[in-house]
C-alpha positions as CSV (number, residue, x, y, z in Angstrom):
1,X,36.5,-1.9,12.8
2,X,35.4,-5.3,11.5
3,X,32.1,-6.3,10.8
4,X,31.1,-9.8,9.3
5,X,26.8,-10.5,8.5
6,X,25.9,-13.8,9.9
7,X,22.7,-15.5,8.4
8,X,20.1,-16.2,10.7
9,X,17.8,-17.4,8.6
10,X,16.4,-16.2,5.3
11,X,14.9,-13.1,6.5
12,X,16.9,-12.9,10.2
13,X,21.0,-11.1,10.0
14,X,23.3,-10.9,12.8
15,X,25.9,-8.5,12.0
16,X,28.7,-8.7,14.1
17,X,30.6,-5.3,14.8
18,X,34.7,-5.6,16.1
19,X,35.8,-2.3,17.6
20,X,39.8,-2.4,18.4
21,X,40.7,-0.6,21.3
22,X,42.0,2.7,20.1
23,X,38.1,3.2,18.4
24,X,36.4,2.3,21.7
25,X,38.8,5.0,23.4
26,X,38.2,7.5,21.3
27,X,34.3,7.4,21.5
28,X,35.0,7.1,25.3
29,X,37.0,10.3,25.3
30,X,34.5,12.0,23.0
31,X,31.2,11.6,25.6
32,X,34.1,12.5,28.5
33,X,35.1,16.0,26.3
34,X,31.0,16.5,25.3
35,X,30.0,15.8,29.3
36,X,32.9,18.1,30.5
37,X,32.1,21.3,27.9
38,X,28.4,21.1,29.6
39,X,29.1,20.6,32.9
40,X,28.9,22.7,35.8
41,X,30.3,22.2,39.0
42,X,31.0,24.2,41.7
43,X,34.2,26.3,42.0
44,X,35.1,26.1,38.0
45,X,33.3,28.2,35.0
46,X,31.7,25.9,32.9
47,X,33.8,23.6,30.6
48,X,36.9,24.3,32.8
49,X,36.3,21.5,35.3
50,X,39.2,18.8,35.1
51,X,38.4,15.6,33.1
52,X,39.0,13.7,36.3
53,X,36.1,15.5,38.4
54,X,34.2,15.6,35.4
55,X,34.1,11.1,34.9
56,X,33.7,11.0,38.8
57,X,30.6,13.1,39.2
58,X,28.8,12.2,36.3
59,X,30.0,8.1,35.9
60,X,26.9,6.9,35.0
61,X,25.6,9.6,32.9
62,X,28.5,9.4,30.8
63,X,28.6,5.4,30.5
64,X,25.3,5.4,29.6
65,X,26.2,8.0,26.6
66,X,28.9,5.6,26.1
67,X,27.3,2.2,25.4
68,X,24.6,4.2,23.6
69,X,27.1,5.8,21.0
70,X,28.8,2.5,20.6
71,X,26.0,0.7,19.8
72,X,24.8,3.4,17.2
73,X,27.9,3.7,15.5
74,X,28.1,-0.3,15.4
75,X,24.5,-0.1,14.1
76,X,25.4,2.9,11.5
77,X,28.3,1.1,10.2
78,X,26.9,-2.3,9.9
79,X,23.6,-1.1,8.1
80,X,25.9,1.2,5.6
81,X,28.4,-1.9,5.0
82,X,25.6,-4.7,4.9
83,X,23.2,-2.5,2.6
84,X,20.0,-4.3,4.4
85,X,16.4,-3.3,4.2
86,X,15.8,-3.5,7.4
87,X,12.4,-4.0,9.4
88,X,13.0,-4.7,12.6
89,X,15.5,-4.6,15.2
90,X,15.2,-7.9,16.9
91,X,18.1,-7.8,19.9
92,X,21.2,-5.7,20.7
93,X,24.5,-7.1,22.5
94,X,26.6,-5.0,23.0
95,X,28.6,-6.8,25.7
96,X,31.1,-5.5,28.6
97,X,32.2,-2.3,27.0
98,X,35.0,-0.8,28.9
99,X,36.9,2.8,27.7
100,X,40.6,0.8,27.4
101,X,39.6,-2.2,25.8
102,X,38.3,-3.7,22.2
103,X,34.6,-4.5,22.1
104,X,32.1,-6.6,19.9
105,X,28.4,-5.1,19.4
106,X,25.8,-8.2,17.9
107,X,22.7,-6.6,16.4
108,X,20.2,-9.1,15.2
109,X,17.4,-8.2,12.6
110,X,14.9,-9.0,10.7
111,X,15.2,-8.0,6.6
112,X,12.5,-7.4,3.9
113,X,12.3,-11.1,1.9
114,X,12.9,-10.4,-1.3
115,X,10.5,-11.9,-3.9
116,X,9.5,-11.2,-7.4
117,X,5.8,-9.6,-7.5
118,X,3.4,-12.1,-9.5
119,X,1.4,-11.1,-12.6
120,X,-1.7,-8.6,-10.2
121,X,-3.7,-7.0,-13.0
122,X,-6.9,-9.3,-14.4
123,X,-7.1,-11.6,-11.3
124,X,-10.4,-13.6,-11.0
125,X,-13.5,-12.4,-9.3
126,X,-16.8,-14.0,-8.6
127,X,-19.7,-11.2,-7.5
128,X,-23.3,-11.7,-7.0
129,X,-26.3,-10.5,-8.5
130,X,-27.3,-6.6,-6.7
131,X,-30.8,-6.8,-8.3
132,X,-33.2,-6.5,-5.7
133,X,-36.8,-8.4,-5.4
134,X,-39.9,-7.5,-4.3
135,X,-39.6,-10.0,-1.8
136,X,-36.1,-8.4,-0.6
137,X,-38.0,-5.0,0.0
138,X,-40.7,-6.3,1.6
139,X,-39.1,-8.3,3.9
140,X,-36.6,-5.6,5.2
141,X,-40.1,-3.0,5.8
142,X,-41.6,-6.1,7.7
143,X,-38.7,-5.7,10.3
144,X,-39.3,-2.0,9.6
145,X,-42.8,-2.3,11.4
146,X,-41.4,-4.8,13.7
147,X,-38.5,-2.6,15.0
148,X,-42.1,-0.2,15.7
149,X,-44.2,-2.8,16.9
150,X,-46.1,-1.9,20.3
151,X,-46.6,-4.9,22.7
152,X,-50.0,-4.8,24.0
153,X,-51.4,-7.5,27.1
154,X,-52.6,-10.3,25.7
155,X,-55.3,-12.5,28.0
156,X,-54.8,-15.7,26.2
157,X,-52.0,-18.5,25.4
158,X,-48.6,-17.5,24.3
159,X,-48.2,-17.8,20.7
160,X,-45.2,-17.9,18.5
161,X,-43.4,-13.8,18.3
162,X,-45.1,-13.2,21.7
163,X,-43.2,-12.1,24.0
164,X,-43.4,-14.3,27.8
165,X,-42.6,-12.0,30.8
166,X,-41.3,-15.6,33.6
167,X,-39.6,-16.3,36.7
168,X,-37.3,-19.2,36.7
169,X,-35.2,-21.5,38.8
170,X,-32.9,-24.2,37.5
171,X,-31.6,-27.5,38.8
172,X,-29.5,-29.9,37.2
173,X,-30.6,-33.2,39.2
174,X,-30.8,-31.8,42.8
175,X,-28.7,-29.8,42.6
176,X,-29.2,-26.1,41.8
177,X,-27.8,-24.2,39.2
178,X,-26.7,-21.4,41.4
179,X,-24.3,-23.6,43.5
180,X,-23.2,-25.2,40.0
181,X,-22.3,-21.6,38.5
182,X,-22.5,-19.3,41.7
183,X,-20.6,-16.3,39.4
184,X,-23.7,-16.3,36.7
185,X,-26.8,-16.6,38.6
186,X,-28.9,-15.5,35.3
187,X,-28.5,-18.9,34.6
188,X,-29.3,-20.1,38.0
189,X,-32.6,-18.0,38.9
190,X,-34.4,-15.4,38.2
191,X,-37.2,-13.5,39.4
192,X,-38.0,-11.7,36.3
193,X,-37.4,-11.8,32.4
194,X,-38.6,-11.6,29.2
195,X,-38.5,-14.0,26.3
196,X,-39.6,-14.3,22.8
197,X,-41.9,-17.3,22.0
198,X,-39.9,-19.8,19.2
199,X,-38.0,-16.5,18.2
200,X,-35.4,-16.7,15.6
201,X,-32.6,-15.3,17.8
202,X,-31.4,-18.0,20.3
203,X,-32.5,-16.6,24.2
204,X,-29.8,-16.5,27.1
205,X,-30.8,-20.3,27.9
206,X,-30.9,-22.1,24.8
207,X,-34.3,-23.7,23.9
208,X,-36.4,-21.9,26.9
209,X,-38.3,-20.3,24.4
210,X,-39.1,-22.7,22.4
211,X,-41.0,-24.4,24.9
212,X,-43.6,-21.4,26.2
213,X,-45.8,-21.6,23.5
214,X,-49.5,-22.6,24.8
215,X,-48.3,-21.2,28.4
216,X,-50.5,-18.2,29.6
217,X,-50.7,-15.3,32.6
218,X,-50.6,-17.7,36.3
219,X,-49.6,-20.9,34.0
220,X,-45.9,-22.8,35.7
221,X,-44.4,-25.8,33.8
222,X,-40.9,-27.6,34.5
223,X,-39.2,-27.1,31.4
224,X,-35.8,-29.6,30.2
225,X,-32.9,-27.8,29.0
226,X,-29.8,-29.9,27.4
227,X,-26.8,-27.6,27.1
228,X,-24.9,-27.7,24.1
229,X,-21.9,-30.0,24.5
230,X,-19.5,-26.5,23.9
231,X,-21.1,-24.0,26.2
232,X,-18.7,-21.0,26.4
233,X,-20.6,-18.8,28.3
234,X,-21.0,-21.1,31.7
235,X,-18.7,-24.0,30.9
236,X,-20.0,-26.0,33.8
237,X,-23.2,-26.7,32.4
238,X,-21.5,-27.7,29.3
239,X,-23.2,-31.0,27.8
240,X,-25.4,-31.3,31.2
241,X,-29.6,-31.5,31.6
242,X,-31.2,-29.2,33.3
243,X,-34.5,-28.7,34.6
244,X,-35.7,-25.1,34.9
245,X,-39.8,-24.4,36.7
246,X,-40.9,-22.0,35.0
247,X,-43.8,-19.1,35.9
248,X,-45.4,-17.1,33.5
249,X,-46.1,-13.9,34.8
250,X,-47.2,-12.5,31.4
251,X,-48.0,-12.8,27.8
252,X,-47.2,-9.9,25.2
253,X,-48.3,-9.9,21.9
254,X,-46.4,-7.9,18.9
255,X,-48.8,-5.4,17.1
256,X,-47.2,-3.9,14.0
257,X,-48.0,-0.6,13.6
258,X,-50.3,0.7,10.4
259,X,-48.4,1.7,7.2
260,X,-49.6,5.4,7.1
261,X,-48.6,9.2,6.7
262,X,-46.7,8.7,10.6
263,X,-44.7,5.4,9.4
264,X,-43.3,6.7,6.3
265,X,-42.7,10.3,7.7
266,X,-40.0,8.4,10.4
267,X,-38.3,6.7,7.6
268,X,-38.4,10.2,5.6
269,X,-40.7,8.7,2.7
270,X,-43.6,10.3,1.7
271,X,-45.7,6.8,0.8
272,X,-45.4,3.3,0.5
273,X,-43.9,3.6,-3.2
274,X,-41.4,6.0,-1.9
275,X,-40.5,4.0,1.1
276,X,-39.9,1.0,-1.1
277,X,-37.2,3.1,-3.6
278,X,-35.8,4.0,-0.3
279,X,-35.0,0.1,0.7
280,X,-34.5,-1.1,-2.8
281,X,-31.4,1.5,-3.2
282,X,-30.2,0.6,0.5
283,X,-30.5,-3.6,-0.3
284,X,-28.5,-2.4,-3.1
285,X,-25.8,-1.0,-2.0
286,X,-25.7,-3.4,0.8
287,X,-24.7,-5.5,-1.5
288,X,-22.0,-4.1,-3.8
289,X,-20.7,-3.4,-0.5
290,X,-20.6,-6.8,-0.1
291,X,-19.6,-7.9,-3.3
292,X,-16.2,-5.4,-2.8
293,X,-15.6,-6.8,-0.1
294,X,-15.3,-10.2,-1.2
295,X,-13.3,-9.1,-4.3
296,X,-10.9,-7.5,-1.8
297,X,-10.6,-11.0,-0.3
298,X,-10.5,-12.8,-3.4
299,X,-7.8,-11.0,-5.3
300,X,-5.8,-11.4,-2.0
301,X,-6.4,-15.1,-1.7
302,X,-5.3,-15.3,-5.8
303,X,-2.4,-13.2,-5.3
304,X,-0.8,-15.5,-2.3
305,X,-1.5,-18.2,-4.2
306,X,1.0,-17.1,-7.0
307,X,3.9,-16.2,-4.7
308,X,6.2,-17.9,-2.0
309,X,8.5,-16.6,0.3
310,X,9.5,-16.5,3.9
311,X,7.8,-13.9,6.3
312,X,9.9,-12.3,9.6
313,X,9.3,-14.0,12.2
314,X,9.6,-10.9,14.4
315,X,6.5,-9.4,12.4
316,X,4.8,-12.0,12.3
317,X,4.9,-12.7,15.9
318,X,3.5,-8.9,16.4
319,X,1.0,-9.7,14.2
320,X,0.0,-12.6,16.1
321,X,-0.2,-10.6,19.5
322,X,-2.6,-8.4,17.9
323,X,-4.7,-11.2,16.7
324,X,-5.3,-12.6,19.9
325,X,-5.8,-9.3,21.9
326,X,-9.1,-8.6,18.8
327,X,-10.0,-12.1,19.2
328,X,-9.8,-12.4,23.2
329,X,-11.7,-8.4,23.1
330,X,-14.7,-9.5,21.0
331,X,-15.2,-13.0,22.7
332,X,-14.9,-11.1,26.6
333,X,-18.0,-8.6,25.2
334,X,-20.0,-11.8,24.5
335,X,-19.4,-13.1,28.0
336,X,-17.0,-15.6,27.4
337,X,-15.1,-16.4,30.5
338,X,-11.0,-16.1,30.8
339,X,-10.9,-19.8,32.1
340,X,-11.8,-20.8,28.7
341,X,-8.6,-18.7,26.9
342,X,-6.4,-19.7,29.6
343,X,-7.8,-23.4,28.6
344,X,-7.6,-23.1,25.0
345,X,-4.7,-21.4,24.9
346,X,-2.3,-23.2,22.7
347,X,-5.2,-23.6,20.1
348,X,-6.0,-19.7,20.2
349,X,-1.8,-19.1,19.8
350,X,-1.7,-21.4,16.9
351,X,-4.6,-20.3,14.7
352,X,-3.6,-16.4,15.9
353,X,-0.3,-17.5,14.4
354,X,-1.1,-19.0,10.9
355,X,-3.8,-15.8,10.6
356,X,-1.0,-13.7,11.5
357,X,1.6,-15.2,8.9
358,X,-1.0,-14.9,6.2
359,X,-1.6,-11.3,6.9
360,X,2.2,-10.1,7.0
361,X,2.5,-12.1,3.7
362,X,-0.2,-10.1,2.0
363,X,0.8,-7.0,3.6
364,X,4.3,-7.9,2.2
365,X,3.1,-8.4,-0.7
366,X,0.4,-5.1,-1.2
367,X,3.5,-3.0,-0.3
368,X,5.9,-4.0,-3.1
369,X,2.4,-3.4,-5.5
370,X,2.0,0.1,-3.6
371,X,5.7,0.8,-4.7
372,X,5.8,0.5,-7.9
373,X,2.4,1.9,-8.4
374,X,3.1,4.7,-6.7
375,X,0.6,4.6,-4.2
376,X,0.3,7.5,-2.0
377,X,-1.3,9.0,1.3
378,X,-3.1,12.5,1.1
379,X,-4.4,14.7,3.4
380,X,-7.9,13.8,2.2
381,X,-6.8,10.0,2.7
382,X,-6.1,10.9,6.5
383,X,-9.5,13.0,7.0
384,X,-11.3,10.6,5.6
385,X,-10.1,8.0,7.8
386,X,-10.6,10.3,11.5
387,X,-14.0,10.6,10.3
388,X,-14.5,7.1,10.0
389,X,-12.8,6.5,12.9
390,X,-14.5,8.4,14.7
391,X,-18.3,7.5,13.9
392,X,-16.9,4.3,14.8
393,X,-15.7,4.4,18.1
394,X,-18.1,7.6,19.2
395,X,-14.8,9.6,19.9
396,X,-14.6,13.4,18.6
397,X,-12.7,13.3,15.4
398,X,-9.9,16.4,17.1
399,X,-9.7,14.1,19.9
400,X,-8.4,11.2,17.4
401,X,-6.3,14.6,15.4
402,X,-4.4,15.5,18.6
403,X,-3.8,11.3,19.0
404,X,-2.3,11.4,16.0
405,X,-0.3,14.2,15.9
406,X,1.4,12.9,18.6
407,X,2.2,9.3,18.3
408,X,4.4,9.2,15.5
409,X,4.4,5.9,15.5
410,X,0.5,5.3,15.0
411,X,0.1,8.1,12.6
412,X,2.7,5.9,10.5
413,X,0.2,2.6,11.1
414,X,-2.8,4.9,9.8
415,X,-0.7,6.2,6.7
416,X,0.4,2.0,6.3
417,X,-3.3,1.0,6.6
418,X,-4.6,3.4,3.8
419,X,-1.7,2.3,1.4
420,X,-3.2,-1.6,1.8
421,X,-7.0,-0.3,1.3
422,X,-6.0,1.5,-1.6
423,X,-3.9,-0.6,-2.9
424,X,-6.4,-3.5,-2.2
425,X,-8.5,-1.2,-4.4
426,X,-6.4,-0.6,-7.0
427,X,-5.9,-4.7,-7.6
428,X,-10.1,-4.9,-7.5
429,X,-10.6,-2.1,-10.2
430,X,-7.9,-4.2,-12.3
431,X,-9.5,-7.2,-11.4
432,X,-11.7,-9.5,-14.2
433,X,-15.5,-10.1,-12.9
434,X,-17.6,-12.5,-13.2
435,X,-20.9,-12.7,-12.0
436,X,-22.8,-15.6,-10.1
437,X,-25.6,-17.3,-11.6
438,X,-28.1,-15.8,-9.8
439,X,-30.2,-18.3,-7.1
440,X,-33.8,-19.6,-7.5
């Protein structure tokens, strides 16, 4: 046997596996002998069947075993000879592989780059202020009573935070919006809907309800639309005017409800001083929440920065395909249409790409750390984890245990995730902090 390491490139190997003839033979003859002492055929007592019979019944049982064993040895040899840390199997060839003749196996893969880890402890962090103002916490209780807020008929002209119940029918021109976008006819008519007057949220058609204001109960008016030049949701009214007649049907307005024993009972205060405790501890940790977060991302960004080397192009490529299918996911829930990724779709690949290289670098990177730190995965790590899981996605946490316990594979991408969180960790509690001045 031969076997001579090609380089790929710096993080890609082809090793190159030469079998002479007598060694392919004898793995030949080995799968015939192991396929004969199982075999049963009819006539002879198990393992007594001739050879012969044996080959002819069972051909391409036993050149299947064949190429397999081959192609494991080559692999077996070449990894102990080579010495690689390997990641990824990128492609076998193993060739024509006959039983009387020499053979050549090629098996490509990808190897661990091999850096120097850059100074990680006392890397720079900016955090912000987690006071909290009086403002703060009486801002978040006015939504509070807004989330509660009943909306009672009101016989008078719509005012701003009412709420307009309108039929509508669009035209662009002549020509209406239903023949323009047949597939979305929200956009086109309606018989029926509500909308909030000069809300803060953006409605369905951008700028409608901005324009009911002074409208009441009985009251139509032709109202212009211009669609933003990048309209994702209907690209053919992208950039275009429309005209939409409107008819107001109805005009709500908000009435906050009173700040009394009920209120503060449903947000499990007794009164108004402990309500406002309540909000001032959750602003608070809303914010060191925040403020870990971005040191998570900052101590990443500052580690990068101090090292270079190439990523696998086979894991970065994976990476990449994951990218795109959370990307494509989150864009179809907010109606985007798959026209626009089929159109954008050498944009989409290239930023997925460069995302994708930056995250196996870091990953890279928070590995070697988790190494010699000694990070580790308990069971506690892993319950933790289902839990979360699972008050994420609504799925019962033994549902996710019995997931897990059988896919090897994605119990191994759990146990890989936890070592970057708490490794990710580990960098932030080593980290130096600095805190923003705060803002007027």
């Amino acid at each position: 046997m031969n076997i001579e390491t090609q380089d790929v490139s710096e993080t890609r190997k082809s090793l190159v596996v030469a079998f002479d003839a007598n060694e392919v033979a004898a793995e030949h003859q080995a799968v015939v002998s192991e396929f004969s002492r199982m075999a049963r055929l009819p006539g002879f007592r198990p393992g007594k069947a001739p050879a012969a019979m044996v080959q002819k019944r069972f051909s391409k049982e036993i050149q299947d075993e064949f190429r397999q064993k081959v192609v494991a040895k080559a692999y077996k040899s070449a990894m102990d000879q080579a010495k690689l840390d390997v990641l990824t199997i990128v492609d076998v060839e193993e060739g024509e592989l006959n039983p009387d003749a020499a053979a050549t196996v090629k098996v490509t893969v990808d190897i661990r780059p091999d850096f120097e880890l850059p100074e990680y402890e006392g890397l720079p962090t900016q955090v912000e202020p987690t006071t909290v103002s009086d403002e703060e916490i009486d801002r978040v209780i006015e939504n509070m009573r807004a989330e509660r807020a009943d909306f009672r008929v009101a016989e008078r002209a719509a005012q701003k935070g009412d709420y307009v119940k309108l039929a509508y029918e669009g035209k662009v021109g002549d020509q209406p919006i239903l023949e323009i976008a047949p597939d979305k006819q929200i956009y086109g008519k309606v018989p029926q809907t509500w909308e909030e007057v000069e809300g803060e949220q953006e409605g369905l058609i951008p700028g409608l309800g901005k324009q009911l204001a002074g409208l009441k109960a009985g009251d139509t008016k032709d109202i212009t639309i211009t669609f933003p030049a990048e309209f994702a949701p209907v690209p053919a009214l992208a950039g275009k005017t429309a005209t939409y007649s409107v008819n107001v049907q109805e005009v709500r307005e908000r009435v906050l409800p009173p700040m009394d024993e009920e209120f503060f009972k449903a947000y499990r205060a007794e009164n108004l001083e402990g309500l406002r405790a309540s909000v001032r501890g959750q602003i608070e940790a809303q914010k060191k929440n925040r403020n870990r977060s971005e040191q998570r991302r900052q101590v990443t960004d500052a580690l990068l920065a101090k090292v270079d080397f190439p990523v696998p192009d086979s894991l970065v490529e994976s990476e990449t395909q994951s990218v795109l299918r959370q990307f494509i996911e989150q864009n179809m829930r907010r109606g985007v249409p798959a026209e626009q990724f089929e159109k954008d779709k050498q944009e989409l690949y290239d930023n997925a790409r460069k995302a994708a290289a930056t995250r196996v670098k870091s990953q890279l990177v928070l590995g070697k750390i988790a190494e010699k730190e000694k990070v580790q995965v308990f069971e506690a790590d892993i319950n933790a984890f289902i839990y979360s899981e699972a008050f994420r996605s609504g799925q019962p946490a033994d549902k996710l245990v019995k997931t897990l316990t059988k896919d090897r594979e994605q119990l191994r991408a759990v146990q890989q995730s936890i070592i970057f969180d708490k490794t990710l960790d580990l960098l932030v509690s080593k980290a130096s902090v600095t805190e923003a001045p705060a803002q007027a």
